[in-house]
C-alpha positions in Angstrom: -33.3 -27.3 -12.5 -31.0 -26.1 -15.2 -31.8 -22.4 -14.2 -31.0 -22.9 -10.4 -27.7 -24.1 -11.5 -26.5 -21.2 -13.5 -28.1 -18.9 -11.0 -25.8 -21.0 -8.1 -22.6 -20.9 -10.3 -23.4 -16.8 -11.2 -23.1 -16.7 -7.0 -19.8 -18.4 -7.0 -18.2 -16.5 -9.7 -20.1 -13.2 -8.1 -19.0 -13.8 -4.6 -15.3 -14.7 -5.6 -14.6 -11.9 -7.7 -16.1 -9.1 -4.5 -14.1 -11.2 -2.4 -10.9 -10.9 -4.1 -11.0 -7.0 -4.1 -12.4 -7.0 -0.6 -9.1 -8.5 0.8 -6.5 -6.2 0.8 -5.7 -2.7 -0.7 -2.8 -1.8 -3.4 0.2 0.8 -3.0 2.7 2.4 -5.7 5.1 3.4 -3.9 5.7 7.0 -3.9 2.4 7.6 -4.8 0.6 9.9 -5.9 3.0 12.6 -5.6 6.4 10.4 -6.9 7.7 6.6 -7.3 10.6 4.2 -6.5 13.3 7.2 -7.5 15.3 9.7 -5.5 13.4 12.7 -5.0 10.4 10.7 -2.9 10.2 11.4 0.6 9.2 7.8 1.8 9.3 8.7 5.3 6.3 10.9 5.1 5.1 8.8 2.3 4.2 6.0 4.7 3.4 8.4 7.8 -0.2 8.7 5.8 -0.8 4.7 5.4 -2.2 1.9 7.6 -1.0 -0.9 5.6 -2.6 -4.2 6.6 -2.4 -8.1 6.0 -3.7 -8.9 2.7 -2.6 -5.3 1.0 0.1 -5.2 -1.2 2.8 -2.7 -2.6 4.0 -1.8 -6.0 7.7 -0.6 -6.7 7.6 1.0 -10.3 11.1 2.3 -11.6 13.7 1.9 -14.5 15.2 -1.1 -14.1 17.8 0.5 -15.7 18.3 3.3 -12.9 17.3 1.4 -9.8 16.0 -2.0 -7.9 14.5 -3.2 -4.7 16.0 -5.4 -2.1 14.4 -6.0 0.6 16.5 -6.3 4.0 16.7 -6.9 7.7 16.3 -3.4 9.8 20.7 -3.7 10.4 21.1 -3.9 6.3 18.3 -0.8 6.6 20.0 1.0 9.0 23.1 1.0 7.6 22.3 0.9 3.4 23.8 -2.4 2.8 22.5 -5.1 0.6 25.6 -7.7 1.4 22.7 -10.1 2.7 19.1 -9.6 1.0 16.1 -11.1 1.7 14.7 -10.8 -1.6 16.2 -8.5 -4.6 13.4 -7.5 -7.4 14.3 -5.5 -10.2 11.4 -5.9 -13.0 10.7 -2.4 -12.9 7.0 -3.1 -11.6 7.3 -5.2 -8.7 4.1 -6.3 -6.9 5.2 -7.5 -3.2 1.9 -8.9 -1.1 2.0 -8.1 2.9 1.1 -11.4 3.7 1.8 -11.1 7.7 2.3 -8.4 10.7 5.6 -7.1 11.2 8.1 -4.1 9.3 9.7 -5.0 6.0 13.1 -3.1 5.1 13.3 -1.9 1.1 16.2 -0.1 -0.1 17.7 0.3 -3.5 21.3 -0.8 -3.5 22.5 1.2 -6.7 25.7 3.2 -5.5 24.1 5.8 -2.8 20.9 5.7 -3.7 19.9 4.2 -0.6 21.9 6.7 1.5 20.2 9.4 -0.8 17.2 8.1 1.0 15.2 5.5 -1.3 14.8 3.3 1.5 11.2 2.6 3.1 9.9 0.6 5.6 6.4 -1.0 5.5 4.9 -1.5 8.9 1.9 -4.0 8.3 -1.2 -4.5 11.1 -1.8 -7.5 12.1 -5.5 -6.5 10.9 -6.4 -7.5 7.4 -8.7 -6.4 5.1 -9.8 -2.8 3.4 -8.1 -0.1 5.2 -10.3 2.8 7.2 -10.0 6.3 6.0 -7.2 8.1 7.2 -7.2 9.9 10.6 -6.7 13.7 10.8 -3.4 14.9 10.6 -2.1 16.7 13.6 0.3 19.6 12.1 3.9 19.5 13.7 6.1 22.5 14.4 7.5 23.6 11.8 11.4 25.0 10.9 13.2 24.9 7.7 15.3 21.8 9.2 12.1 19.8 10.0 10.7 20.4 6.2 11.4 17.2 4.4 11.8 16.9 0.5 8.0 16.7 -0.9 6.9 18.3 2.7 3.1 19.4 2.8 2.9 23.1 2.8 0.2 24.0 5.0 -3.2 25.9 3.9 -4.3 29.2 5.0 -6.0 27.7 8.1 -2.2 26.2 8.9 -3.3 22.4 8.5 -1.2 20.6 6.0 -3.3 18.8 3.0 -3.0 15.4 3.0 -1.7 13.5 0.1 -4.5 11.6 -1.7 -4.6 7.9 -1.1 -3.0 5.5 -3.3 -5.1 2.8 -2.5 -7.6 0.8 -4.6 -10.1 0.0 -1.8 -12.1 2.5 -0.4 -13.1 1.9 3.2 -16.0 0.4 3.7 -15.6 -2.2 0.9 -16.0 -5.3 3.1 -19.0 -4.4 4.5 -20.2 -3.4 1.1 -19.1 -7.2 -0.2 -21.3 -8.3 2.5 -24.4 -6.9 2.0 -23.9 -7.3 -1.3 -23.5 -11.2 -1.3 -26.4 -10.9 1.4 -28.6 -9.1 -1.6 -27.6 -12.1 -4.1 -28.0 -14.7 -2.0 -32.1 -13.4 -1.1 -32.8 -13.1 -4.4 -31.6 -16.7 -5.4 -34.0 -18.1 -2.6 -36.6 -16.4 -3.9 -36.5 -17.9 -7.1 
């Protein structure tokens, strides 16, 4: 009797540790290529990520140099932080996406946000581990279209995707599943 109780509380601590890392993936910011600073390009940054409920982002920076407020799209739009929703400024600031919807983050030290470290987060109303990425269809390019950071594009003319910053690789839910399904069979059979 003793036995069947370790083996059931080995499940629970089993099935709530692939659980928690089956719920949602983790961003930096910037990543891999940069961070919270000035020389990211956080429009294409994003243009690579699904994010989804459940994920969550990571702002690392000097505290020093910068911060992040988050905003309303107007105090986006125009680079103010007269009326934030939330100001963080650790200098490693985990911020979960708990719910669907765009989130506004700009710095407000003196023109940094009009030098372009702003970024919005548009999460899926989907939650858990995010696919992998779709193709990238190439746009045409000019010298004014090439953003700071831009992709060069490869011999073949397709541009190289960044790499990922997320934790979770796709797939991860199912593989929590069949995993707990794998547990749970051998704990009958004892």
């Amino acid at each position: 009797m003793e036995t069947m109780a370790a083996k059931a509380l080995l499940l629970v601590a089993m099935a709530s540790a692939m659980l928690g890392t089956a719920l949602g993936a983790t961003y930096t910011v910037g990543a891999p290529r940069g961070s919270w600073d000035l020389s990211t390009n956080y429009v294409q940054w994003v243009s690579n990520i699904s994010f989804r409920i459940g994920d969550q982002i990571v702002f690392k920076y000097s505290p020093s140099a910068h911060d992040v407020v988050e905003v309303s799209k107007a105090d986006y739009d125009s680079c103010s932080s007269s009326s934030p929703v939330t100001t963080f400024n650790s200098g490693d600031d985990t911020i979960p996406l708990a719910a669907a919807g765009t989130r506004y983050f700009i710095c407000s030290f003196n023109g940094h946000c009009a030098g372009g470290m702003k970024v919005a987060i548009k999460v899926d109303a989907t939650t858990g581990s995010n696919p992998a990425p779709s193709p990238i269809t190439p746009r045409p390019r000019t010298p004014e279209a090439m953003a700071p950071n831009a992709m060069p594009p490869t011999a073949g003319g397709q541009p190289v995707p960044p790499s990922s910053s997320a934790s979770k690789p796709a797939g991860v839910a199912s593989l929590v599943g069949l995993s707990l399904g794998a547990i749970v069979a051998g704990l009958m059979v004892f």
